[in-house]
SERO-4910 file (N, C-alpha, C, O; in steps of 0.05 Angstrom, whole numbers):
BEGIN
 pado doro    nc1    nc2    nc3   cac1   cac2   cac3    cc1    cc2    cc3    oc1    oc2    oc3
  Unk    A   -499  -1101   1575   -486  -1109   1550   -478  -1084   1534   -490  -1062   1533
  Unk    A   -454  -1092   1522   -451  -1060   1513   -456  -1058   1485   -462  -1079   1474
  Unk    A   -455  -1037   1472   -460  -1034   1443   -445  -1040   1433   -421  -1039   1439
  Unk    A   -459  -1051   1405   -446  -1071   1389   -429  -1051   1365   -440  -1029   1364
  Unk    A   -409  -1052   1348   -397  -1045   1338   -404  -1052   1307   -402  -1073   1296
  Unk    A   -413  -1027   1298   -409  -1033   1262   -393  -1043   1252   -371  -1039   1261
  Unk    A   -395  -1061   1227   -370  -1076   1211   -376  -1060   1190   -399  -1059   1180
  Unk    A   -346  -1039   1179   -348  -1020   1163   -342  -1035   1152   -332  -1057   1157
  Unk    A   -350  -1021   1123   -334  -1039   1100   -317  -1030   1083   -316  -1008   1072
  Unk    A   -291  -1060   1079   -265  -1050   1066   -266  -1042   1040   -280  -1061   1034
  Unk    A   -263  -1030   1020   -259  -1033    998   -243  -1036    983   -222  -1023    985
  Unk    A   -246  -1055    960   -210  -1067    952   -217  -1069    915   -238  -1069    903
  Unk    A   -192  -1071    907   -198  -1076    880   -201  -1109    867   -190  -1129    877
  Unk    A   -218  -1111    842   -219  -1131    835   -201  -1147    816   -210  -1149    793
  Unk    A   -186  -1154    819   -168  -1168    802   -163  -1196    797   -161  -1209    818
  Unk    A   -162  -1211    770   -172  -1233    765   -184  -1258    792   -175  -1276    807
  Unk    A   -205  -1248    788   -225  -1256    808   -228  -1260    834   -246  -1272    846
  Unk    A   -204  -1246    842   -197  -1243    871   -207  -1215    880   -221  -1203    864
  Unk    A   -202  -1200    908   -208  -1175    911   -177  -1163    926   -179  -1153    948
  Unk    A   -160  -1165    917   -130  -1169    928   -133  -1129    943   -152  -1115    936
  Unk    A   -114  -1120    960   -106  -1092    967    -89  -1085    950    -78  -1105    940
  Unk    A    -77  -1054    936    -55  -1053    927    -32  -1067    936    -31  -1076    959
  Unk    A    -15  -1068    920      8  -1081    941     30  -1048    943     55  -1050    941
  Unk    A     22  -1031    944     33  -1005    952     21   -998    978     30   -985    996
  Unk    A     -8  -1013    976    -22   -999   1002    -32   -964   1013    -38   -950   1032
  Unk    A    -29   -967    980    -43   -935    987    -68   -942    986    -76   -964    980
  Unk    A    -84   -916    994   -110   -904    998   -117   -883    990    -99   -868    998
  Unk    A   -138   -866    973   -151   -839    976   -182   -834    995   -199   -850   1002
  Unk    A   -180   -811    998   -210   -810   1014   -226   -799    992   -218   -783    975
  Unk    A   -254   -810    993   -274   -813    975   -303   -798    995   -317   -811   1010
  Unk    A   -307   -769    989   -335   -761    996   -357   -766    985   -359   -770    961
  Unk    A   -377   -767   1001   -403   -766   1002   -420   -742    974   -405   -725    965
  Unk    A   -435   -743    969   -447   -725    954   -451   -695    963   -457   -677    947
  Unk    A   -447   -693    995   -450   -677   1006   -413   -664   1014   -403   -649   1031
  Unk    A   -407   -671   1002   -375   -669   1008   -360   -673   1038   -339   -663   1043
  Unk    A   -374   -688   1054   -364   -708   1076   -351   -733   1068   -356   -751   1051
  Unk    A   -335   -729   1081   -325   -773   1081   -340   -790   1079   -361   -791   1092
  Unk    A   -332   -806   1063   -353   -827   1060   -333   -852   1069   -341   -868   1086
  Unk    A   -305   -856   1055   -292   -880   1059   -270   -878   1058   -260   -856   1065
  Unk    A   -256   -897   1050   -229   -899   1045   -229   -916   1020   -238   -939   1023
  Unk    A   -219   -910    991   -213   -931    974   -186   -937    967   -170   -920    975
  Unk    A   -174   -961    950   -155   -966    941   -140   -949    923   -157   -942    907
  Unk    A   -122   -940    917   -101   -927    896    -94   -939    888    -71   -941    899
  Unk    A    -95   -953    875    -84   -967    846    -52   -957    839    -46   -933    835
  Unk    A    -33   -978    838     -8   -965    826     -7   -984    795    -24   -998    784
  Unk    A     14   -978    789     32   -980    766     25  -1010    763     11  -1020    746
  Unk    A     41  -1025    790     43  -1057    791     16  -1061    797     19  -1079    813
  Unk    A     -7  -1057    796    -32  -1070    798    -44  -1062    773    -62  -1079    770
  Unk    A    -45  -1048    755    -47  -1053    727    -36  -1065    716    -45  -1077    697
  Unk    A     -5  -1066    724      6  -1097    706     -3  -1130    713     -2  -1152    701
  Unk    A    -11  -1121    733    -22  -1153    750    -62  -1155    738    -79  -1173    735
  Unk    A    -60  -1131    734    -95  -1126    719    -90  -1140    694   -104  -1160    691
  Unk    A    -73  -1134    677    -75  -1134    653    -61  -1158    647    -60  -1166    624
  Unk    A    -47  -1173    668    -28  -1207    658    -66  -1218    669    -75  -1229    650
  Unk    A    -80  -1217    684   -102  -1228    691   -113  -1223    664   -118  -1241    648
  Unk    A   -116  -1200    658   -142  -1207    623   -123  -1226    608   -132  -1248    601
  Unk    A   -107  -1220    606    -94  -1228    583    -98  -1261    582   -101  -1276    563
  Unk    A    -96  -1266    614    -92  -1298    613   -121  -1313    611   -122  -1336    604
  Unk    A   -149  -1297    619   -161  -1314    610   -179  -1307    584   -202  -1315    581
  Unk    A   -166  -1290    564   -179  -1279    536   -184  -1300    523   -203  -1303    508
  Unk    A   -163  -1319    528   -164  -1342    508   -192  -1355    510   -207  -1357    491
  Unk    A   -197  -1361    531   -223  -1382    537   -248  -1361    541   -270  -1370    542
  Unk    A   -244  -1335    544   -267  -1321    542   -273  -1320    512   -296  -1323    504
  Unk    A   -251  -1314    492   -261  -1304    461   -273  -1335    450   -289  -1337    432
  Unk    A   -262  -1355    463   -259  -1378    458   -297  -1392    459   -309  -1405    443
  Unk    A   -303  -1382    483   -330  -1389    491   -354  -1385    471   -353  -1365    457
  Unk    A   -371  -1399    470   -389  -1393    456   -406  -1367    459   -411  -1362    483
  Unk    A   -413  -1354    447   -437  -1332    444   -455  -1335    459   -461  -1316    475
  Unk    A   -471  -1363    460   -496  -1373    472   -484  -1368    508   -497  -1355    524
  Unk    A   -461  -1381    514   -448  -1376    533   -438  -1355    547   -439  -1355    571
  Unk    A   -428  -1336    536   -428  -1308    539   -451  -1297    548   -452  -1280    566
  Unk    A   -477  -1309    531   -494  -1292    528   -508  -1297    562   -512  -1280    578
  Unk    A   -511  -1323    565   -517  -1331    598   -509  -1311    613   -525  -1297    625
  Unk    A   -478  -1308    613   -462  -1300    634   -462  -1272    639   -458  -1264    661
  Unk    A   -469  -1252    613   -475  -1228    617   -512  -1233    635   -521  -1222    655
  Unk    A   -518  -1243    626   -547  -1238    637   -551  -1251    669   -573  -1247    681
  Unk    A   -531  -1264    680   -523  -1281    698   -519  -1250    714   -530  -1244    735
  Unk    A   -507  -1237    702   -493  -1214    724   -519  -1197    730   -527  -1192    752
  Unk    A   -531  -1189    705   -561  -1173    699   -575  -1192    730   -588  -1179    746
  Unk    A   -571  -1216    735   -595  -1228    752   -580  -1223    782   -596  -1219    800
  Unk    A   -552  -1221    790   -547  -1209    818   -546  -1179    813   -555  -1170    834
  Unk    A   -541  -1162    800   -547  -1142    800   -568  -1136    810   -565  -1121    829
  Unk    A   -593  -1142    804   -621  -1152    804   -629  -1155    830   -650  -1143    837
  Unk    A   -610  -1175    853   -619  -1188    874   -605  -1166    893   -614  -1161    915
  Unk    A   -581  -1154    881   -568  -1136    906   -580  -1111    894   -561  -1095    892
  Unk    A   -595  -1105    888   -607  -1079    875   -609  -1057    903   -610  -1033    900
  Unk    A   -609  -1067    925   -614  -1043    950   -584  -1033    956   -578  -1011    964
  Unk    A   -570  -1051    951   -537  -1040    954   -530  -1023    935   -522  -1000    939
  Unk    A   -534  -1036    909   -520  -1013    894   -530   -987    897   -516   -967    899
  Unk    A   -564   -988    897   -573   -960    903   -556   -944    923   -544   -923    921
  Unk    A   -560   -964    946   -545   -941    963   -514   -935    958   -503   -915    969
  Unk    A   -504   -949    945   -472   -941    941   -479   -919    928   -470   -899    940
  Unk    A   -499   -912    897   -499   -893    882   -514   -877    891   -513   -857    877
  Unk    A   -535   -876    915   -548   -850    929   -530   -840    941   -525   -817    935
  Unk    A   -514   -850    962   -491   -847    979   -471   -825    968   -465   -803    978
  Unk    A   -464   -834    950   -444   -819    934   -445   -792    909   -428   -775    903
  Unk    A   -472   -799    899   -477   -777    874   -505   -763    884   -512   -744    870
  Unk    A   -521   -769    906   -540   -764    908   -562   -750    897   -573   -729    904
  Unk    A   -570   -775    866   -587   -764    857   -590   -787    839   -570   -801    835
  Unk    A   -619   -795    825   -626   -815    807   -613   -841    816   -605   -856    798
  Unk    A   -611   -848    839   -592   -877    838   -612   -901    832   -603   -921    822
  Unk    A   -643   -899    840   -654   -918    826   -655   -917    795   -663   -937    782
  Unk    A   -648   -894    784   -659   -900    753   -629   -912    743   -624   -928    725
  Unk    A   -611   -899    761   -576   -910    751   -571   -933    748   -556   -943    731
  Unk    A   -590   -949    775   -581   -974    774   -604   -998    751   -599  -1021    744
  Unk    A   -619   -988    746   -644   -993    731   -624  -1001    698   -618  -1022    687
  Unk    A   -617   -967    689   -604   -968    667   -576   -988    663   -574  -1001    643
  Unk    A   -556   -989    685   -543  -1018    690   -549  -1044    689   -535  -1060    676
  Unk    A   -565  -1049    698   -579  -1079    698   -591  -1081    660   -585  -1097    643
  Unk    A   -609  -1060    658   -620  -1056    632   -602  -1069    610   -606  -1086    593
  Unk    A   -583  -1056    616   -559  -1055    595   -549  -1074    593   -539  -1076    571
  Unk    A   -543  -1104    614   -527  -1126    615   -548  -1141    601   -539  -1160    589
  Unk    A   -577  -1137    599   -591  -1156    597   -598  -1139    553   -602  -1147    530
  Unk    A   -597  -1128    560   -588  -1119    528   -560  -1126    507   -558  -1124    483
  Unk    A   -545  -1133    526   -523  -1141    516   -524  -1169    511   -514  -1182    493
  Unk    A   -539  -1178    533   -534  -1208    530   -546  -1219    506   -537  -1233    488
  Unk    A   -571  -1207    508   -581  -1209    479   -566  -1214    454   -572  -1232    438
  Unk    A   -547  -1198    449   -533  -1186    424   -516  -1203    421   -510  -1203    397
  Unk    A   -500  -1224    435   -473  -1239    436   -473  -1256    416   -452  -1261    403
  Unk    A   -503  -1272    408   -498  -1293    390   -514  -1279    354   -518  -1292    333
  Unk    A   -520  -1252    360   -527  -1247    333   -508  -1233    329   -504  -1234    304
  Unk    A   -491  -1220    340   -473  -1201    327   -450  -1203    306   -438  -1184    296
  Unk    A   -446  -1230    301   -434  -1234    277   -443  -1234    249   -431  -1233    227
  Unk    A   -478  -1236    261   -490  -1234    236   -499  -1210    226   -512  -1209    206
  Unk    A   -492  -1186    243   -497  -1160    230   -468  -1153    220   -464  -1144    198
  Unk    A   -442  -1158    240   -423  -1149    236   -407  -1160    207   -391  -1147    194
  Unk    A   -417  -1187    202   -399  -1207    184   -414  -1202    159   -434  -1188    156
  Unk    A   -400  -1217    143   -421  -1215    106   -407  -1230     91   -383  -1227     91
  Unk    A   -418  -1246     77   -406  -1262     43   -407  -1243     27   -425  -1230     15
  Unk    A   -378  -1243     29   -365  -1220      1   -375  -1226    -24   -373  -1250    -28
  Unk    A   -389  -1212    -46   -379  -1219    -81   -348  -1211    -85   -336  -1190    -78
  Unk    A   -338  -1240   -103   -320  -1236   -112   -312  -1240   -136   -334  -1247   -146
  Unk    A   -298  -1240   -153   -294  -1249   -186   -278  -1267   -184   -254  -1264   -184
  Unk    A   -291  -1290   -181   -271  -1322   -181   -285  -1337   -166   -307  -1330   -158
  Unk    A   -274  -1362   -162   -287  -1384   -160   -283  -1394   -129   -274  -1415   -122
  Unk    A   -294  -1367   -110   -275  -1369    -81   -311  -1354    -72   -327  -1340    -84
  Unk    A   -311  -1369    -41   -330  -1361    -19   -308  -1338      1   -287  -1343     13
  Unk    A   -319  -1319     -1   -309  -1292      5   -319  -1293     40   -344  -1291     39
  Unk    A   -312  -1295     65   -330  -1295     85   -312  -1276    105   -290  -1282    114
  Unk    A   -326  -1251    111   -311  -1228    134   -329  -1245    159   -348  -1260    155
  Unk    A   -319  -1238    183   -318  -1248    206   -315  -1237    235   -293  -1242    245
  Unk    A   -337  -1220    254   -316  -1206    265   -316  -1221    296   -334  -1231    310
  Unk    A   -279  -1215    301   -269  -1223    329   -259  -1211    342   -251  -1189    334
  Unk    A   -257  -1223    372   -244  -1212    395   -221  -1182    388   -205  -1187    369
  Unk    A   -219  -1157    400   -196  -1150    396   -176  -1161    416   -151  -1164    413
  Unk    A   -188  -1167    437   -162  -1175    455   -174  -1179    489   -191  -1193    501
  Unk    A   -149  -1151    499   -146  -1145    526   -164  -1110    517   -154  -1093    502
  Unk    A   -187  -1107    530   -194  -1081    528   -185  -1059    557   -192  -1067    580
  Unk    A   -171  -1035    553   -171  -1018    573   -199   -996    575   -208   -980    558
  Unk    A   -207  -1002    601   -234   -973    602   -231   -954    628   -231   -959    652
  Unk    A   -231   -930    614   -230   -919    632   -268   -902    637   -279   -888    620
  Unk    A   -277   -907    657   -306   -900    658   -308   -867    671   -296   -856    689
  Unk    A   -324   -862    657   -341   -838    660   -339   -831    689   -337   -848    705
  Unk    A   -340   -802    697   -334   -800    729   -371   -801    739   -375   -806    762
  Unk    A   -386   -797    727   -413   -798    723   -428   -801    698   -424   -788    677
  Unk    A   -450   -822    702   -463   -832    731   -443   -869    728   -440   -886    710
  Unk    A   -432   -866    761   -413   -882    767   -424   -910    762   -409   -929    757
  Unk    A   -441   -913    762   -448   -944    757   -456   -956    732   -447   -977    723
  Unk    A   -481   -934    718   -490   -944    692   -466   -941    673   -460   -957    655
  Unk    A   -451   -915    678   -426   -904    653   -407   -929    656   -394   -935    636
  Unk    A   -403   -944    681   -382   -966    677   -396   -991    659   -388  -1001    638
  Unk    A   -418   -996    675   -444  -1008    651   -435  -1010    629   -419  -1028    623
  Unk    A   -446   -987    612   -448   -973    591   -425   -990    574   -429  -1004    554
  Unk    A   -393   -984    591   -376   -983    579   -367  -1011    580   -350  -1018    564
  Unk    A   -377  -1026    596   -361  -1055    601   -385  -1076    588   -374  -1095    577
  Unk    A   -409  -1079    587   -423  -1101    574   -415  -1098    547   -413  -1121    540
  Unk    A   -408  -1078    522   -416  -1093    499   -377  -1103    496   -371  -1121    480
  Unk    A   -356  -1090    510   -332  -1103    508   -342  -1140    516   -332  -1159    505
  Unk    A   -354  -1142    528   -354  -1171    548   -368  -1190    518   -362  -1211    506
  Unk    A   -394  -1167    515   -409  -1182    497   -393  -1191    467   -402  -1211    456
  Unk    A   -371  -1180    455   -356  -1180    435   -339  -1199    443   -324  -1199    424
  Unk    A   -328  -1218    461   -312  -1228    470   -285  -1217    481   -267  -1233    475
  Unk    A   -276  -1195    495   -259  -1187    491   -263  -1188    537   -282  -1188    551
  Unk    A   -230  -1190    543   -226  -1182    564   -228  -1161    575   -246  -1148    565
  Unk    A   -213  -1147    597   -217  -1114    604   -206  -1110    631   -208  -1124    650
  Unk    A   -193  -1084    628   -184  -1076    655   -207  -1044    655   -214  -1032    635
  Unk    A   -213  -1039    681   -230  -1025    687   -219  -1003    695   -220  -1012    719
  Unk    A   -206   -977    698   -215   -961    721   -235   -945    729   -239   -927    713
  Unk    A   -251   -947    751   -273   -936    757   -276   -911    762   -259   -898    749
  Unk    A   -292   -893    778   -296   -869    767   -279   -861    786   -277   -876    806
  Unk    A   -262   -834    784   -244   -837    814   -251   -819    835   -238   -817    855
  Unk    A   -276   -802    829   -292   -783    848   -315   -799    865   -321   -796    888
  Unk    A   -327   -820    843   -342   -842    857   -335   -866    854   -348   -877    837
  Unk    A   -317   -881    867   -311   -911    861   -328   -935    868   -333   -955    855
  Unk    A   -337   -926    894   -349   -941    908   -371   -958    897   -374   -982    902
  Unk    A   -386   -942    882   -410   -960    860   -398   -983    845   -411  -1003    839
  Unk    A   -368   -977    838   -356  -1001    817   -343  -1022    834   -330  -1042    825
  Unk    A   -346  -1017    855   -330  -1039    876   -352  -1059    888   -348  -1082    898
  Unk    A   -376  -1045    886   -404  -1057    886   -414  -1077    875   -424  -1098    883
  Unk    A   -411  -1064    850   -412  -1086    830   -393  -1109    821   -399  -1130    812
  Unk    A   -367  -1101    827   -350  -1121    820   -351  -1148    844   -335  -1166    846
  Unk    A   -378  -1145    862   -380  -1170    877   -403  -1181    865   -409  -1204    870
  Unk    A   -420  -1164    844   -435  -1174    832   -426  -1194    807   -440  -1213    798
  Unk    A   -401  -1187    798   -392  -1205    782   -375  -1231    794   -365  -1249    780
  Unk    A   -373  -1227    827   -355  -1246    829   -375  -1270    837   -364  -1292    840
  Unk    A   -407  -1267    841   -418  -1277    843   -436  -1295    818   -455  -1311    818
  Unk    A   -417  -1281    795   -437  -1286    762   -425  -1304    754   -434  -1309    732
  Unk    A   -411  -1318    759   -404  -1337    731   -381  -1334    716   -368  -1351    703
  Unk    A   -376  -1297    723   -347  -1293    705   -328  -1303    701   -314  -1305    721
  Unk    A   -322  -1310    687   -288  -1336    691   -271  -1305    707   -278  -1281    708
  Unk    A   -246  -1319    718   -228  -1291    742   -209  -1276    713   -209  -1290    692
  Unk    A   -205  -1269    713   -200  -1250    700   -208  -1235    678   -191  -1224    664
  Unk    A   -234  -1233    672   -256  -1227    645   -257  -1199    650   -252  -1182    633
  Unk    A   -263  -1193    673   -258  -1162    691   -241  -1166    708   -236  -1184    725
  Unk    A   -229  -1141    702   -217  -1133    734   -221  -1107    734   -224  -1095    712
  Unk    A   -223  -1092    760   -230  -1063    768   -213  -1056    790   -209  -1065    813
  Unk    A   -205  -1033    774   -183  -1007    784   -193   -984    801   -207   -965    792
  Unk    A   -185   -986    829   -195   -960    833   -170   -938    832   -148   -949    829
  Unk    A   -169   -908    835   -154   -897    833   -147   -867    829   -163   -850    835
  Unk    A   -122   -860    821   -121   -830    809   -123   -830    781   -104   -842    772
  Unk    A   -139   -819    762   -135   -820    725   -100   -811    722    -82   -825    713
  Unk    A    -97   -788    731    -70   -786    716    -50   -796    721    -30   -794    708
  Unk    A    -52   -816    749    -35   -840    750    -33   -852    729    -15   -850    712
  Unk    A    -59   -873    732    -67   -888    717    -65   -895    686    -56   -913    671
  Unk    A    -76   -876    685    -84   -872    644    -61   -871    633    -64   -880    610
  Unk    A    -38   -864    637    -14   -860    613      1   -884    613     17   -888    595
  Unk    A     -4   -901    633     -2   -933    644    -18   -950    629     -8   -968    616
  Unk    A    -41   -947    628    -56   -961    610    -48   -967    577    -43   -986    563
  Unk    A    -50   -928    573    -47   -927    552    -19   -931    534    -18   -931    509
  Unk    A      1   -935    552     35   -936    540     31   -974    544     48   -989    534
  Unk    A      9   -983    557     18  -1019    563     20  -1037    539     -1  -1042    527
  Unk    A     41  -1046    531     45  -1062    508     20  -1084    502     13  -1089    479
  Unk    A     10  -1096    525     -9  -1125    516    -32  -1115    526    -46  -1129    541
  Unk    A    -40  -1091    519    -69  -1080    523    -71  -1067    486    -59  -1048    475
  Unk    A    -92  -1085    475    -97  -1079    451   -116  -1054    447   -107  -1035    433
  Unk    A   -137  -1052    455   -149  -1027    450   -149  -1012    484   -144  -1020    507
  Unk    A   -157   -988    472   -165   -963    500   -184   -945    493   -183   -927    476
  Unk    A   -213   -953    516   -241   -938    519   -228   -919    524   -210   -921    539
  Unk    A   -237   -887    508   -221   -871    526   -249   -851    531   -243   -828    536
  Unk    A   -273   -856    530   -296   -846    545   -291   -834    562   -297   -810    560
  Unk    A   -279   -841    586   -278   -827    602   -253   -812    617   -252   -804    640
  Unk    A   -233   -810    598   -203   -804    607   -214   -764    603   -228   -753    585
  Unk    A   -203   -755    623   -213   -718    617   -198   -700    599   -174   -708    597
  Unk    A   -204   -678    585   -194   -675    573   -163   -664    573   -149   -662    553
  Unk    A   -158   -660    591   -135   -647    601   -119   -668    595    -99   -659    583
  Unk    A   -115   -704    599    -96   -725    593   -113   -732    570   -113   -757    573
  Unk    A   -125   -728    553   -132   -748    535   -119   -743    506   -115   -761    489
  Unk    A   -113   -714    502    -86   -722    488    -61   -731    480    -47   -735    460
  Unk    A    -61   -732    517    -27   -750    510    -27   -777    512     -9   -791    503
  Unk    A    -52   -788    527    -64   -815    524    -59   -822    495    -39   -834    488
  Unk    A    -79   -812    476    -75   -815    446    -67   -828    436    -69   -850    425
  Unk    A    -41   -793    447    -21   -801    431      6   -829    444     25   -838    431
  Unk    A      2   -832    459     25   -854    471      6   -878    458     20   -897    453
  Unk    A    -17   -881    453    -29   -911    446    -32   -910    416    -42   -931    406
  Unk    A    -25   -893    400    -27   -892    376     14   -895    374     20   -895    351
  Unk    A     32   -896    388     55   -914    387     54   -934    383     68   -944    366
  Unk    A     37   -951    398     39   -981    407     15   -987    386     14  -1011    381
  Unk    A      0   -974    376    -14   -983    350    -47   -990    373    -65  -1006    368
  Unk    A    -44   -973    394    -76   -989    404   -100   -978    389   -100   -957    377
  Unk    A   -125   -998    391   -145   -989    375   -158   -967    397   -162   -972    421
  Unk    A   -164   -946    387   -185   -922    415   -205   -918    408   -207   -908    385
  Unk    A   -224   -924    421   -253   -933    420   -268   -908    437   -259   -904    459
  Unk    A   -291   -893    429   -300   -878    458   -331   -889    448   -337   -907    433
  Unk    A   -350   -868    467   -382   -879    469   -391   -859    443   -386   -835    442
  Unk    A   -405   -872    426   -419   -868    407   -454   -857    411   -470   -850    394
  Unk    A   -457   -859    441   -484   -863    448   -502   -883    463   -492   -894    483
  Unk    A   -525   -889    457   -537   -909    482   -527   -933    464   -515   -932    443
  Unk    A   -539   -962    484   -527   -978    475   -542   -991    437   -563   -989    426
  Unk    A   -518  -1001    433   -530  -1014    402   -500  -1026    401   -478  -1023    412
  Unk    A   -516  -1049    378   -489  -1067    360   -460  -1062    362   -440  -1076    370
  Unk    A   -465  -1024    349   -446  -1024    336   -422  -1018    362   -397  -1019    358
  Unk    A   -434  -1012    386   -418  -1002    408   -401  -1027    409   -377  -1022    407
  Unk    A   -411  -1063    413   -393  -1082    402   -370  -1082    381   -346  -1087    385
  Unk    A   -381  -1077    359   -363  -1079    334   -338  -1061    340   -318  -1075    336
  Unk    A   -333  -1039    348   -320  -1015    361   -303  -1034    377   -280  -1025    376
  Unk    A   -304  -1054    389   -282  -1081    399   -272  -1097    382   -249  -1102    389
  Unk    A   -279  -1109    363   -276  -1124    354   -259  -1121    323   -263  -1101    308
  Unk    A   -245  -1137    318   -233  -1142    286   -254  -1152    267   -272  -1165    276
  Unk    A   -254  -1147    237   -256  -1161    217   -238  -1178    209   -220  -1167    196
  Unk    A   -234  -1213    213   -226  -1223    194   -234  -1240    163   -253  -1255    160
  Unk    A   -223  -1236    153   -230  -1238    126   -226  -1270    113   -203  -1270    104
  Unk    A   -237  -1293    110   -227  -1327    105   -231  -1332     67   -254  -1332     59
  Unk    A   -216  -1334     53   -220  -1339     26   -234  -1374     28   -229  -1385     50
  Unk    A   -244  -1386     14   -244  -1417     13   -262  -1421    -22   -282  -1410    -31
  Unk    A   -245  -1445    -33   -251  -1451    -63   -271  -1459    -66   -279  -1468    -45
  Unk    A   -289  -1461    -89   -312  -1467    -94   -317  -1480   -123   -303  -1478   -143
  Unk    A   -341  -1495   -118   -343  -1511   -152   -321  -1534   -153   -307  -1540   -134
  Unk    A   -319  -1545   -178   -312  -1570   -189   -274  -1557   -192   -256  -1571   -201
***
């Protein structure tokens, strides 16, 4: 009998809840930590961020829409396959950065299950009954900004996408991802962890790719309201900026570990007057 043949595995990007190929069909090669080959990943063009970003857009409605309590499941839903595929991701993130991938993937999981937490109080740190002089209930409110763009940290590839994608999810807001583009492989990992969570299809989608493709794409896209720019390098992140400060986008980066306010950083204040008394 002869020897049996490994089933390598493909890697593809995630887009509203499918795992579609570019439709360019490109590829880059992606090494090992040791600077050997490790794979082959997807290149992301132009038309798969526009097909990323008609996917957030279309299901923002019913994600901002959803309850908190609901949200709050669904982040922690992901926290529980994360959880169950915990030997994969390690090895995607030993494989690739070779170093700390149990604590990487530790601080990932950590983080979804911290977020989930936060979904149904966070209006009550973010919001407040105004004083006002008149005979009016003053009530700020904060919501969804939209469609969020992130671009994640090139390290550490798994927790930094973490980091950057639970408290957007937790605020209600959609998101296009691109993952780290020296290590992708960890975010392609996970995006089967979400296809297995609960996520409604298009809540995430994940980009793999080149940044300076990418990013001036993101950041010039008309129906992408804000842009994480954490992890864009410094060399494009000025002209990122400045092309999203045209189109009026909100630019958000990491403030630090996680907390509240990393949510609020997504989200609007709106402001409701309503009359009071006789």
């Amino acid at each position: 009998m002869s020897e049996r043949l490994e089933v390598r595995k493909t890697y593809k990007l995630y887009v509203g809840g499918a795992f579609p190929r570019s439709e360019s069909g490109r590829s880059y090669e992606v090494a090992d930590a040791r600077g050997s080959f490790l794979a082959n990943a997807v290149r992301a063009s132009r038309k798969d961020v526009r097909d990323a970003v008609v996917a957030a857009r279309k299901a923002s409605g019913g994600w901002a829409g959803a309850t908190a309590y609901n949200r709050g499941q669904i982040l922690y839903r992901i926290a529980e396959m994360m959880e169950t595929r915990r030997t994969d991701l390690q090895r995607e993130v030993d494989v690739a950065e070779g170093e700390r991938a149990r604590a990487q993937v530790d601080e990932a999981i950590d983080t979804f299950v911290y977020y989930a937490g936060w979904t149904d109080k966070i209006a009550q740190v973010a919001g407040n009954l105004n004083p006002v002089a008149g005979p009016y209930f003053n009530i700020s409110a904060p919501e969804p900004t939209g469609v969020v763009a992130i671009v994640a940290p090139e390290a550490p590839s798994l927790a930094g996408l973490a980091g950057r994608l639970a408290p957007v999810m937790c605020g209600g807001n959609t998101s296009v991802v691109l993952a780290s583009e020296k290590h992708p492989l960890p975010g392609v990992a996970f995006a089967e962890c979400l296809a297995t969570a609960d996520v409604p299809a298009g809540v995430v989608n994940i980009l793999t790719g080149a940044k300076r493709e990418l990013v001036p794409v993101l950041a010039g896209h008309l129906d992408v309201d804000a842009l994480d720019v954490t992890g864009i390098p410094d060399e494009l992140r000025e002209d990122a900026e400045r092309t999203a400060a045209e189109n009026v986008k909100r630019l958000v980066a990491s403030k630090g570990p996680p907390s509240p306010y990393e949510v609020t950083g997504f989200m609007e204040t709106k402001t409701v007057w309503h009359p009071k008394g006789a």
